[in-house]
C-alpha positions in Angstrom: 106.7 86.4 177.2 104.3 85.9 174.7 102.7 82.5 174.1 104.0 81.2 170.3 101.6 79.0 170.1 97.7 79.6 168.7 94.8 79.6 171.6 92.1 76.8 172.3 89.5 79.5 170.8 91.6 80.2 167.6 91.8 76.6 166.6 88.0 75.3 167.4 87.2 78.6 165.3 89.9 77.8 162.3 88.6 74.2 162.2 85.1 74.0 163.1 84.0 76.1 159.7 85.3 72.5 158.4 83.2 70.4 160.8 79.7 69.3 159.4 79.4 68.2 163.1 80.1 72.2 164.5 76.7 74.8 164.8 77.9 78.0 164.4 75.7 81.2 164.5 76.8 83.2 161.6 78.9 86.5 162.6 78.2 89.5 161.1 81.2 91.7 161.0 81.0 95.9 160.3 84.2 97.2 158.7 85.3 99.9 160.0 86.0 102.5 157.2 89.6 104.5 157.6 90.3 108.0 156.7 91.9 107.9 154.0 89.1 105.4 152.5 87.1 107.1 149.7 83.3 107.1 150.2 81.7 104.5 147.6 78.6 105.8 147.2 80.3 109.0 145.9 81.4 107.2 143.0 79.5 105.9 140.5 82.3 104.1 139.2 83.9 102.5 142.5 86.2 100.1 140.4 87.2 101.2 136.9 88.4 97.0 136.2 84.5 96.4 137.2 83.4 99.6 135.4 85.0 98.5 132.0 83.5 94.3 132.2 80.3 96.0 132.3 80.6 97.8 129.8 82.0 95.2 127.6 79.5 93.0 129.2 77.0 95.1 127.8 78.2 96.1 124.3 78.8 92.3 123.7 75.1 91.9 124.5 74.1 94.5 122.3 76.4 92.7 119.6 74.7 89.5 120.2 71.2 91.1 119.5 72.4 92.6 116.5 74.0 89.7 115.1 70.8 87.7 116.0 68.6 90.1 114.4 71.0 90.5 110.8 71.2 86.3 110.8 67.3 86.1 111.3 66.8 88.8 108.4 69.0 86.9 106.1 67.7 83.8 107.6 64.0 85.2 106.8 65.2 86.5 103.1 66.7 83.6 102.0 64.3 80.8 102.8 65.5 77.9 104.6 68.3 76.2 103.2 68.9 72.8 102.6 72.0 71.1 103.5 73.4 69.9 99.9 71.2 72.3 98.3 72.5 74.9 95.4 71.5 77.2 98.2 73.8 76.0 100.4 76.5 75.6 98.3 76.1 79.2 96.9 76.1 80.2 101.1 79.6 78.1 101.6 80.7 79.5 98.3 80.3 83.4 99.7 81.6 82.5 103.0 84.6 81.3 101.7 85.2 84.8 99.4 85.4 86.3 102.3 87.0 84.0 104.6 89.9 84.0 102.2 89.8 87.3 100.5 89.7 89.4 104.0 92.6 87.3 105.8 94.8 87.2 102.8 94.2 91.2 102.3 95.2 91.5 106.3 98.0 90.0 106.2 99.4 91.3 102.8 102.6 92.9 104.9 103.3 89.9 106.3 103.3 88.2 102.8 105.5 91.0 101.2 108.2 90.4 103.5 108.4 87.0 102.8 108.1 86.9 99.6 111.1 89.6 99.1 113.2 87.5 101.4 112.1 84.5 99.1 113.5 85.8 96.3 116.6 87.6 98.0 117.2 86.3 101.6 120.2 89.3 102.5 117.3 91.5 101.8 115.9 92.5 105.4 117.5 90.6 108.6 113.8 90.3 110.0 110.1 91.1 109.6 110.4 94.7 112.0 113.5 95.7 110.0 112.0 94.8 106.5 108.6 97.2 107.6 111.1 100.2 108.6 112.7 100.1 105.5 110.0 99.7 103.5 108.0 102.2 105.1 111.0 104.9 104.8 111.4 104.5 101.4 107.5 103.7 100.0 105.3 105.2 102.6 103.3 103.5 105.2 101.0 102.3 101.6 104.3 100.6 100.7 103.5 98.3 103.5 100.1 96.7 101.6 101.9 96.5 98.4 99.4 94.2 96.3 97.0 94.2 98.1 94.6 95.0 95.4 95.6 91.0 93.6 96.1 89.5 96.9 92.2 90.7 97.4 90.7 89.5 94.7 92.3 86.6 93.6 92.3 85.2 97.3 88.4 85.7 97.1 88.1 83.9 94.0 90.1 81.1 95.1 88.2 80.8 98.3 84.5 80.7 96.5 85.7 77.8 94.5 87.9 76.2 97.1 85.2 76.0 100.4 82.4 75.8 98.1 83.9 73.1 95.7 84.8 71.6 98.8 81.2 70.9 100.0 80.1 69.8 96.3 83.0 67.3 96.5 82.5 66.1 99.9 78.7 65.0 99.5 79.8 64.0 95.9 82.5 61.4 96.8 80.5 60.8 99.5 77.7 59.0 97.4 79.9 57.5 94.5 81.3 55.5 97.6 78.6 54.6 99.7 77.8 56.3 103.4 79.7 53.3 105.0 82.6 53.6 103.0 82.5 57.2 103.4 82.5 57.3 107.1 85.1 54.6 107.1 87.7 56.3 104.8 86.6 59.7 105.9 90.4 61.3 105.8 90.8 59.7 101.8 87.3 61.5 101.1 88.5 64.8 102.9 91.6 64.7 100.8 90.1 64.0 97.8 87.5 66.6 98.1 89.8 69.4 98.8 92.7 68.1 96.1 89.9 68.4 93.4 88.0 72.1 94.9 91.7 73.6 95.0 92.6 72.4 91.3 90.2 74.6 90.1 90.3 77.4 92.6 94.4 77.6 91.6 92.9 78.5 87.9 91.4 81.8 89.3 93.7 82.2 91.4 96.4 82.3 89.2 96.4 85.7 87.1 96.0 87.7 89.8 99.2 85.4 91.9 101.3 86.3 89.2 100.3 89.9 89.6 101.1 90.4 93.5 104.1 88.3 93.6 105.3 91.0 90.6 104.3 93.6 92.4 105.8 92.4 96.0 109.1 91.9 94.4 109.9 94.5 92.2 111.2 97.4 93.4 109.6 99.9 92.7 106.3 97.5 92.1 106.0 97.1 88.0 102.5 98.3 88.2 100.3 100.6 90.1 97.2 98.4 90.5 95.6 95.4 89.4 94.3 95.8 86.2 97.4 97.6 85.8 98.9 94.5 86.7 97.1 92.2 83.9 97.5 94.5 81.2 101.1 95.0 82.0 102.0 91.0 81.9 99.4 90.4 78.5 100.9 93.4 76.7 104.2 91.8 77.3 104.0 88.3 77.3 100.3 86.8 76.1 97.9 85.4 78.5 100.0 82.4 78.9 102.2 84.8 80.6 99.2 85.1 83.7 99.8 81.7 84.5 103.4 80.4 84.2 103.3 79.5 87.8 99.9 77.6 87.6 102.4 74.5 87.8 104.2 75.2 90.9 100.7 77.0 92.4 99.0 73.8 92.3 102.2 71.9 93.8 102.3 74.2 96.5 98.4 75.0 96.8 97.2 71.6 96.2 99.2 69.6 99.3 98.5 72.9 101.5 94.4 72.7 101.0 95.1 69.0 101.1 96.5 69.3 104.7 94.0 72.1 105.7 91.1 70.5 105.5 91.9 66.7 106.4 94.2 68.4 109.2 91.0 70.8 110.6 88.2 68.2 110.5 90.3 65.5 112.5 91.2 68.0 114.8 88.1 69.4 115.5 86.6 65.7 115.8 89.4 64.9 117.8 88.7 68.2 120.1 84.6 67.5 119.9 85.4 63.8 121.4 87.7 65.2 124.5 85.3 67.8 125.2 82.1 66.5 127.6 78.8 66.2 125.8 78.4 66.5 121.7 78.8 69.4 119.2 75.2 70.3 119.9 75.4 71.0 123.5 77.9 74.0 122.8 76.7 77.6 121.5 77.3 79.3 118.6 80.9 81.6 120.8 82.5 77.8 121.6 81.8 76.3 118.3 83.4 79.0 116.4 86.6 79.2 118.8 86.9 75.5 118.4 86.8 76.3 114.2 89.7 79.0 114.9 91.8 76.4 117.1 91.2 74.0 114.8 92.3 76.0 112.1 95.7 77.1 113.6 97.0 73.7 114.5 95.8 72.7 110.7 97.7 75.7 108.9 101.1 75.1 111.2 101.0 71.3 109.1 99.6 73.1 105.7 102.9 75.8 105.9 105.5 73.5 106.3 104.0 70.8 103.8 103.8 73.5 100.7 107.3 75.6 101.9 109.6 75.0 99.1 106.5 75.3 96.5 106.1 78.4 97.8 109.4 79.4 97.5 109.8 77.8 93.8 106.5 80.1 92.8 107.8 83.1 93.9 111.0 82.5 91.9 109.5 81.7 88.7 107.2 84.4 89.2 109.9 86.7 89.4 113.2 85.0 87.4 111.6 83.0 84.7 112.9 84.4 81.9 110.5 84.8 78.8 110.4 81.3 76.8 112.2 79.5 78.8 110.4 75.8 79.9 109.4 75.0 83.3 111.5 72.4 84.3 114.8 74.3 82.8 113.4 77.1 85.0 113.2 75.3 87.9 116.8 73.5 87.7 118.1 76.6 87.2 116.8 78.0 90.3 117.4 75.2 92.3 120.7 75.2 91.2 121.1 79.0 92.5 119.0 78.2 96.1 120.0 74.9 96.9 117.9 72.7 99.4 118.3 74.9 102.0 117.0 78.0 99.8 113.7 76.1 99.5 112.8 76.9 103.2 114.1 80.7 103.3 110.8 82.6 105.4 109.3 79.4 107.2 108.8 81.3 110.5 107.4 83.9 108.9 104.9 82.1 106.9 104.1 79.7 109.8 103.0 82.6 111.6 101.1 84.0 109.1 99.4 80.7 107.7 98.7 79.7 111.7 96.6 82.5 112.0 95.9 82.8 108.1 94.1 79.5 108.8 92.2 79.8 112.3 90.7 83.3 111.3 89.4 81.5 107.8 88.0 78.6 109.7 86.4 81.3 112.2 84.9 83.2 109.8 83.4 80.7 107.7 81.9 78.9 110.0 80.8 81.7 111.1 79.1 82.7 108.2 77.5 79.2 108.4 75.7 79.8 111.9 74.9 83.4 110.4 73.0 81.4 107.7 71.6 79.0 110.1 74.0 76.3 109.2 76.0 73.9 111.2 79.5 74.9 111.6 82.1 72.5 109.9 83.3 69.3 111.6 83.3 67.7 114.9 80.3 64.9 113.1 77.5 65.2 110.6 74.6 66.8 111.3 71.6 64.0 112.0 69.7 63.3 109.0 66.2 64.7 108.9 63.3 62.3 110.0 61.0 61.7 107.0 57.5 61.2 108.1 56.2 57.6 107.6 52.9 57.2 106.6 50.9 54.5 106.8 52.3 51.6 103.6 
């Protein structure tokens, strides 16, 4: 009968690798290769899972040196930059066109689809539906419908909205005082970005009326932007560009608002949990701390600016010609109810979640890439003056 239970020798084995009191001499133990085993050294890639991290091991390498060599070129070009310079507002002012104008343009599909269900909510039954249709009847292009306004005004609005947002950090920063600015530090964030995002909505604005047009007529009213412009001024006057600049600034305003008092307390909140100070992390951590940041922040900034949304695609597409703004927007509300104000909130907390992180990312990326310090998580140290002798 064979003994069920484990030898002497098994056991002082098992437990004396456990044992700082045990001497063991180490055993060296040959595998004996089976038939059916392949030879290794006839393969020059034994594991293709290995194969393929090395590879990507090495063409993120390769994209480290080249990002390292572009930054120290434009580094070298521009001349060192000041913090609160006009060279480094100009810097935040470009990183934010493309922050903005990129991510806006990428998810224009997402953005058509909501907008159409905004203004007619029987229109498609969900997102994979809507793109089916749309693509059956318009043509895969029929997917990026508007892109062309959702491009450039989303550029324009981010230059003036990250780079206004710098100018009116530091600037409410010394009308108040360093102590009172550290102190109400979420007041001066909210200010700052309540003031950059008044005037970004100004450029924006022309070219929002445009792409919502475009997005929910069907066919589109116009082939392109300029198209777009020309259309709407022939028609109805400039003032026709911005008859939603009311409901763009309700809706933009508390969204920026959110964004950016939302990101920098999260990243100082994720900066504090982490060991160590910003400093001690590298430029990879820093930047996915930006895009973390960022989602958490544009879940808040969706639902805060919903129903403005809603109410700007509406009058965008319903206002009749004359009519004032707050007839308009009793009208509509009279047709939508309360309930019609929050048609497409999954869909845009989607795409503002990831909207948001990819912004963030990018322009603090942009900032490293420039030799900057990425955006939150603490100010940067102030530079030691040299003291000379009184």
């Amino acid at each position: 009968m064979p003994i069920l239970f484990p030898s002497q020798g098994l056991l002082a084995d098992t437990f004396a690798r456990s044992s700082p009191l045990s001497f063991r001499k180490p055993e060296t133990t040959v595998s004996q290769r089976s038939k059916y085993q392949a030879r290794s050294e006839l393969y020059g890639a034994w594991s293709a899972i290995d194969d393929a991290k090395h590879k990507t091991a090495q063409l993120s390498d390769a994209a480290v040196k080249e990002f390292e060599k572009a930054s120290n070129k434009a580094q070298a070009k521009a001349g060192k930059i000041e913090l609160y310079s006009p060279k480094y507002y100009a810097a935040c002012t470009f990183g934010g066109l493309m922050a903005c104008g990129l991510t806006h343009t990428a998810v224009t599909p997402l953005d058509l689809v909501k907008c159409r269900r905004q203004v007619d909510s029987k229109m498609y039954k969900g997102n994979f539906e809507a793109w089916g249709k749309i693509s059956r009847a318009e043509g895969f292009r029929g997917i990026y419908t508007g892109w062309g306004p959702t491009f450039w005004g989303y550029s324009a609005q981010g230059a003036f909205k990250y780079g206004g947002y710098e100018f009116f950090k530091k600037f409410y920063s010394d009308l108040v005082g360093e102590h009172n600015a550290h102190r109400y530090k979420t007041g001066l964030y909210l200010a700052a970005s309540a003031s950059a995002e008044f005037i970004a909505d100004i450029a924006l604005c022309p070219f929002e009326a445009v792409k919502v047009r475009m997005q929910t007529t069907i066919p589109p009213f116009a082939t392109g932007t300029m198209n777009g412009l020309s259309h709407i001024t022939g028609k109805e006057g400039v003032a026709g560009l911005y008859k939603g600049l009311y409901p763009l600034w309700g809706r933009q305003i508390p969204y920026t608002m959110m964004k950016f008092a939302s990101f920098e307390t999260v990243v100082e909140m994720i900066y504090n949990y982490l060991p160590g100070n910003k400093n001690d992390y590298g430029k990879g951590a820093q930047t996915a701390v930006s895009f973390t940041g960022g989602y958490i922040a544009g879940i808040l900034c969706a639902i805060v600016s919903h129903p403005a949304d809603v109410m700007v695609s509406k009058l965008n597409a319903n206002r009749q010609p004359g009519e004032a703004f707050g007839a308009a927007m009793s009208r509509i509300y009279k047709d939508i109810g309360f309930s019609g104000l929050w048609n497409g909130l999954p869909v845009r907390i989607v795409m503002i979640g990831t909207l948001t992180g990819l912004q963030w990312m990018i322009y603090d990326y942009f900032k490293i890439f420039m030799g900057l310090p990425t955006t939150g998580g603490g100010a940067p140290p102030p530079e030691k003056k040299p003291t000379g002798p009184p």
